[in-house]
C-alpha positions as CSV (number, residue, x, y, z in Angstrom):
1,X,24.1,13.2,16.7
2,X,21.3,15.9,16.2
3,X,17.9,15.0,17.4
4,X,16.2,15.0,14.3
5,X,18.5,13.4,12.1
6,X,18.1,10.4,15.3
7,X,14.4,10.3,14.8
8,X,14.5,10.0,10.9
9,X,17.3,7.1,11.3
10,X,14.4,5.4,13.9
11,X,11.8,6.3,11.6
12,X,13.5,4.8,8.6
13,X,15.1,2.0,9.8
14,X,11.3,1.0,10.9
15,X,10.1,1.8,7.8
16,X,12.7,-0.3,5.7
17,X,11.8,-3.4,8.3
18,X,7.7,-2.8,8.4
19,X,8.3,-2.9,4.4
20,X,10.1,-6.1,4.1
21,X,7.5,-7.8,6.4
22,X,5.0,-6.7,4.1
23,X,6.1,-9.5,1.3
24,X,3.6,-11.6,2.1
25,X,0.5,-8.8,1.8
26,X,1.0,-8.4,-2.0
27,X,2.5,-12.1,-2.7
28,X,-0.2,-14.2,-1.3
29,X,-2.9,-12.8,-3.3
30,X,-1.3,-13.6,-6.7
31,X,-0.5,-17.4,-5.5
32,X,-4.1,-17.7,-4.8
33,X,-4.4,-16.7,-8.1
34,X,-2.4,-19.3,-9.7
35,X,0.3,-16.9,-10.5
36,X,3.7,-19.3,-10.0
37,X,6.9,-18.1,-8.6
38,X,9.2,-17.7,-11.4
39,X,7.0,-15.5,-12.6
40,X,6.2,-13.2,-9.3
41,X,9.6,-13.2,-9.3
42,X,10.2,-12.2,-12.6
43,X,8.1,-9.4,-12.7
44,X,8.8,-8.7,-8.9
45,X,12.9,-8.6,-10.0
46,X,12.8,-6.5,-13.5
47,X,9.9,-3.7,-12.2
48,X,12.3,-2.8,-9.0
49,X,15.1,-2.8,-11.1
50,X,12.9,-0.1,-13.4
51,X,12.7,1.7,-10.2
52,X,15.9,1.9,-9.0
53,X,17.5,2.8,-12.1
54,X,15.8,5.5,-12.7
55,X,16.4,7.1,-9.6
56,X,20.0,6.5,-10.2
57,X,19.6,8.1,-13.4
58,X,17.7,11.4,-11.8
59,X,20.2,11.3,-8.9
60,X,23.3,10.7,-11.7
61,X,24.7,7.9,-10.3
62,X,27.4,5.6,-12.5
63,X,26.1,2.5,-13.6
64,X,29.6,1.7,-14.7
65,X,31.0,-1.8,-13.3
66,X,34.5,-3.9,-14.5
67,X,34.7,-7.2,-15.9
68,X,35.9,-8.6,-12.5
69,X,32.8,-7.6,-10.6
70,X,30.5,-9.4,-13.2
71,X,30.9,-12.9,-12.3
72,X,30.9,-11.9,-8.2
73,X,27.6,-10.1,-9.1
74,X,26.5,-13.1,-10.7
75,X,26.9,-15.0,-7.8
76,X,24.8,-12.5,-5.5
77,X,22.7,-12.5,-7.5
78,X,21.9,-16.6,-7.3
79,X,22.0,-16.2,-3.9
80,X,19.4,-13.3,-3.7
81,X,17.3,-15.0,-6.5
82,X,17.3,-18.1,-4.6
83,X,16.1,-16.6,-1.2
84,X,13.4,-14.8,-2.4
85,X,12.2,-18.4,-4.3
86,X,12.3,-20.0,-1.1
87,X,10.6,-17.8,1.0
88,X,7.9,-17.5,-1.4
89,X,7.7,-21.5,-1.8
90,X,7.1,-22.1,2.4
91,X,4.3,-20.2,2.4
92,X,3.0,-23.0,0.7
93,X,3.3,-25.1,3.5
94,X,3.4,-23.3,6.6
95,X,2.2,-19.8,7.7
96,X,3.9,-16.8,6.1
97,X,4.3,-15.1,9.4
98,X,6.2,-17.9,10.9
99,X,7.8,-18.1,7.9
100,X,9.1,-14.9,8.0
101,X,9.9,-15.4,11.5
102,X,12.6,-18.3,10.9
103,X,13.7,-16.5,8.0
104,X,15.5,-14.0,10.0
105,X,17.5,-16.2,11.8
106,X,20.2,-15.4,8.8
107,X,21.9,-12.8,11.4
108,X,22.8,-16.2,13.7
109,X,23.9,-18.2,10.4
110,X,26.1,-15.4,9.3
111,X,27.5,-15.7,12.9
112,X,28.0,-19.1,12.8
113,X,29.9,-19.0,9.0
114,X,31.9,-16.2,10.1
115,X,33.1,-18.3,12.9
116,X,33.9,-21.3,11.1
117,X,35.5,-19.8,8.1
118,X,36.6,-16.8,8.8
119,X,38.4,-17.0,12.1
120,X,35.7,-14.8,14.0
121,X,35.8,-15.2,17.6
122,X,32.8,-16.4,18.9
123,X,31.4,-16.1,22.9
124,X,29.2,-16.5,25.5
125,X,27.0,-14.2,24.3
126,X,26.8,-16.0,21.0
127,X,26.8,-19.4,21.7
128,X,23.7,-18.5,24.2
129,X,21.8,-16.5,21.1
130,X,22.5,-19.9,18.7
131,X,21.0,-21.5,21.7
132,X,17.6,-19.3,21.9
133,X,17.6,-19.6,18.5
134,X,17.0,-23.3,18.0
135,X,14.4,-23.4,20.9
136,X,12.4,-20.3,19.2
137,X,12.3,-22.3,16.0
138,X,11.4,-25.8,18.3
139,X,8.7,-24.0,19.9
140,X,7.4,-22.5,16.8
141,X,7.5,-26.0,15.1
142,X,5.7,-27.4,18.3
143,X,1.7,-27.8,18.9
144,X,-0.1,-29.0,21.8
145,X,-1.0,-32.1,19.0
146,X,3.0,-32.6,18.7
147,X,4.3,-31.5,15.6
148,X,2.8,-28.8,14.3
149,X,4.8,-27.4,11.0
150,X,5.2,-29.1,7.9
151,X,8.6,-30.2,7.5
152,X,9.2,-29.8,4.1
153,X,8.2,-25.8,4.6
154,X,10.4,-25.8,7.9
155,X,13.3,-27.0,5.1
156,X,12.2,-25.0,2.4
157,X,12.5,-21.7,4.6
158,X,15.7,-22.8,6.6
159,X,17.4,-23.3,2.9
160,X,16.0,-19.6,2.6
161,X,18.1,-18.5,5.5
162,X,21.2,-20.3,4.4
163,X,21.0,-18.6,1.2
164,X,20.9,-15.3,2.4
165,X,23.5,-15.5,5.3
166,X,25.7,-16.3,2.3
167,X,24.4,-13.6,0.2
168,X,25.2,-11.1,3.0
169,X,29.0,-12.9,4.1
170,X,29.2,-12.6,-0.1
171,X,28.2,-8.5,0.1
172,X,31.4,-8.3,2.5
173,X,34.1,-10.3,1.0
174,X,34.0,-10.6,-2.7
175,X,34.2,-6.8,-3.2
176,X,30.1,-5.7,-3.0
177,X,31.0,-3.3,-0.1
178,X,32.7,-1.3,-1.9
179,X,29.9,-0.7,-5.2
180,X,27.5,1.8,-4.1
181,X,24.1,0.4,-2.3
182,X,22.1,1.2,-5.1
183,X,24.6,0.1,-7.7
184,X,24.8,-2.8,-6.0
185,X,21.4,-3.9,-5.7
186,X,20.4,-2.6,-9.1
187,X,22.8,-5.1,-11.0
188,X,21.3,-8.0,-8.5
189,X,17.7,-7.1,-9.6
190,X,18.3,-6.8,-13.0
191,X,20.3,-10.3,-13.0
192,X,17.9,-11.8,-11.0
193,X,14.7,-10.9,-13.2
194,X,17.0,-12.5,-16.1
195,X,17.6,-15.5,-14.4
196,X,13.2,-15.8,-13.6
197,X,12.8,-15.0,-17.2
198,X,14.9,-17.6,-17.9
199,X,14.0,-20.4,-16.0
200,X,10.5,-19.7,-17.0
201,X,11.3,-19.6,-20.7
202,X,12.6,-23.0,-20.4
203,X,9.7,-24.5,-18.7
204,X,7.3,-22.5,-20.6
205,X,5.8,-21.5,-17.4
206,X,5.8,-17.6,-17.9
207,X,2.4,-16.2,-17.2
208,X,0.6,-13.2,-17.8
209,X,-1.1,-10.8,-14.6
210,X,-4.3,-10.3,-15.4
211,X,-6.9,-8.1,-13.1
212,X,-6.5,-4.7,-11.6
213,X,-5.9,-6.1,-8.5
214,X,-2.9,-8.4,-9.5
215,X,-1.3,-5.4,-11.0
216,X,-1.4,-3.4,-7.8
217,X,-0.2,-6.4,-6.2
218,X,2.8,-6.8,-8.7
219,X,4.1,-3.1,-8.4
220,X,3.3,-2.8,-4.5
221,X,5.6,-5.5,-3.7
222,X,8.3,-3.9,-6.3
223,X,8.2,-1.2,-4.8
224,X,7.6,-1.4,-1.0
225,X,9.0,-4.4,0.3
226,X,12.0,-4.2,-2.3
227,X,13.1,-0.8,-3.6
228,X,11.2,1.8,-0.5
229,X,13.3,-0.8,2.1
230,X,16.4,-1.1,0.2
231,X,16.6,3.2,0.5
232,X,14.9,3.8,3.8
233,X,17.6,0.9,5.1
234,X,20.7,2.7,3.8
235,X,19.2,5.9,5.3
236,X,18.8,4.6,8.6
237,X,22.3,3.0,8.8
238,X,23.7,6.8,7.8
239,X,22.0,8.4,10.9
240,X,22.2,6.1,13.9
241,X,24.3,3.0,12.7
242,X,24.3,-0.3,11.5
243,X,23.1,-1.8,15.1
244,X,20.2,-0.2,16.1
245,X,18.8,-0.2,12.3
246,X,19.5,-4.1,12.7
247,X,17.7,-4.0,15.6
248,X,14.6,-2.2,14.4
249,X,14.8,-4.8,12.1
250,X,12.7,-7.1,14.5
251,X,9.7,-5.2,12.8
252,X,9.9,-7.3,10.1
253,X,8.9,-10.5,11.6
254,X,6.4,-8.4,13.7
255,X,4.5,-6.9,10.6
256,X,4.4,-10.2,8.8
257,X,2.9,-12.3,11.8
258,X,0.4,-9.5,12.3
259,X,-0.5,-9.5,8.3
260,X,-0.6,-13.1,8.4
261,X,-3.4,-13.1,11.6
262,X,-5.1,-10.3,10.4
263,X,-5.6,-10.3,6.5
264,X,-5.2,-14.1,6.2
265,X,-6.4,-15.4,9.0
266,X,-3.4,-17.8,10.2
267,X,-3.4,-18.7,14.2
268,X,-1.3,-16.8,16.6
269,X,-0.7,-20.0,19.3
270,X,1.2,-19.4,22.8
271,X,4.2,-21.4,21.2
272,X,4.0,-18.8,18.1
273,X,4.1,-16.2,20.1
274,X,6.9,-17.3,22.4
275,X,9.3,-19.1,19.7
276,X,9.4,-15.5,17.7
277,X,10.4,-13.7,21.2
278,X,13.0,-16.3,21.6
279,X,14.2,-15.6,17.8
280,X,14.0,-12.1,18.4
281,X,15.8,-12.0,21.2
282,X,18.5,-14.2,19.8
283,X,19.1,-11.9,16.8
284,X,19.3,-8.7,19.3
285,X,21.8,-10.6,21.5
286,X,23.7,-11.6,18.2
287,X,23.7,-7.7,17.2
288,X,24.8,-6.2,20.6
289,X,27.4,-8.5,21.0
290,X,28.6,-8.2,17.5
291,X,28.8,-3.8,18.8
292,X,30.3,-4.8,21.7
293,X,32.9,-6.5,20.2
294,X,33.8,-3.5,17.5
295,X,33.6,-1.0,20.3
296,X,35.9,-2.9,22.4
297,X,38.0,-3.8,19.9
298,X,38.4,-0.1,18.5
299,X,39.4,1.1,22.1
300,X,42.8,-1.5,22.5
């Protein structure tokens, strides 16, 4: 691999993880507002999917799919739309950096359902990440006082991870791995922005942004944390591979704890601190042994 091409994959693959961390810099500000969720969402959803299409127009890509890869993308789509909800509802309740924090765990669950319905086989290696896992996630639930994190947010962002572990096992075995990235994501966008539009019809809960500042919010997390780390993360996988890109994904927990004590003030404890360098290193054991495995099994 040439040395430059190696720095751009490092570059990038931080980039597309420092951008996802960002979420909760632009969607904070417009829940203070009273802005609700569907409606972030909605406007979140259908501006990205703006975006993206029209790069896939100037770069001539088909937008062409089949009948059988509707209902499929339907499905994704749920999943997707439902993470994002999720996410967005625990910073109600606990801090968005922790938040953020448990969230990735999803490269443990996707372990896990691999193992139990797919036939995976599992090892030491995992069983001791699934391990570190649930005491990162005890020790970030844990204050000096006792219990220290709302339970209903703890739930409300654990149902966050479920949906996306699913959403990523769905990517890899109902046929999304073989439609383009972009495609890909496009369709789940656009779906997704229907489904917030929707829901919001029906509650009559749609709301308007109003302010300069809630419009720069809107479009910043479009396009940053949605359609700039989509690209820069299917970059980074092309030049130096799916594992360390996963691995520079440990920036996005990073950025979001250090948005979260910085712009918003939330507490960085001793137990914060160690429970996300127990998740983190879960997720990286999860990763390398998950390379391990492929190498290993490449070479019989």
């Amino acid at each position: 691999m040439q040395r430059k091409s190696w720095f751009e994959g490092f570059f990038l693959g931080v980039v597309s993880s420092a951008a996802f961390g960002l979420i909760p810099l632009f969607t904070l500000p417009l829940m203070r507002v009273g802005l609700n969720f569907d409606s972030i969402l909605f406007y979140r959803f259908s501006i990205s999917a703006m975006l993206l299409g029209g790069l896939m127009v100037c770069r001539k890509e088909n937008f062409k799919i089949c009948f059988s890869e509707l209902f499929p993308l339907i499905f994704l789509a749920i999943l997707y739309s439902g993470t994002a909800l999720f996410l967005f509802w625990s910073y109600l309740y606990i801090s968005s950096g922790v938040a953020t924090t448990i969230h990735y765990l999803y490269p443990i669950l996707v372990t896990i359902l691999m193992l139990v319905f797919f036939n995976e086989k599992g090892s030491l290696r995992t069983a001791s990440a699934i391990v570190l896992a649930f005491l990162g996630v005890a020790l970030l639930s844990w204050g000096e006082d006792g219990l220290a994190m709302s339970i209903k947010g703890l739930v409300i962002v654990l149902v966050s991870v479920v949906t996306y572990a699913f959403y990523i096992v769905g990517v890899n075995k109902m046929g999304g791995k073989d439609m383009s990235g972009n495609k890909l994501t496009f369709y789940i966008l656009l779906i997704g922005s229907f489904l917030f539009l929707c829901n919001s019809l029906v509650r009559g809960n749609l709301q308007l942004v109003e302010g300069g500042v809630s419009y720069f919010n809107i479009f910043m997390l479009s396009l940053v944390p949605t359609v700039v780390s989509n690209l820069s993360l299917v970059y980074s996988i092309k030049n130096i591979g799916s594992t360390m890109t996963s691995i520079l994904g440990a920036m996005e927990p990073l950025t979001a704890v250090l948005v979260g004590v910085v712009v918003f003030g939330e507490a960085f404890t001793f137990n914060v601190f160690s429970g996300m360098l127990l998740i983190l290193m879960a997720v990286t054991l999860i990763i390398v042994a998950k390379d391990l495995e492929q190498r290993l099994g490449r070479r019989k």
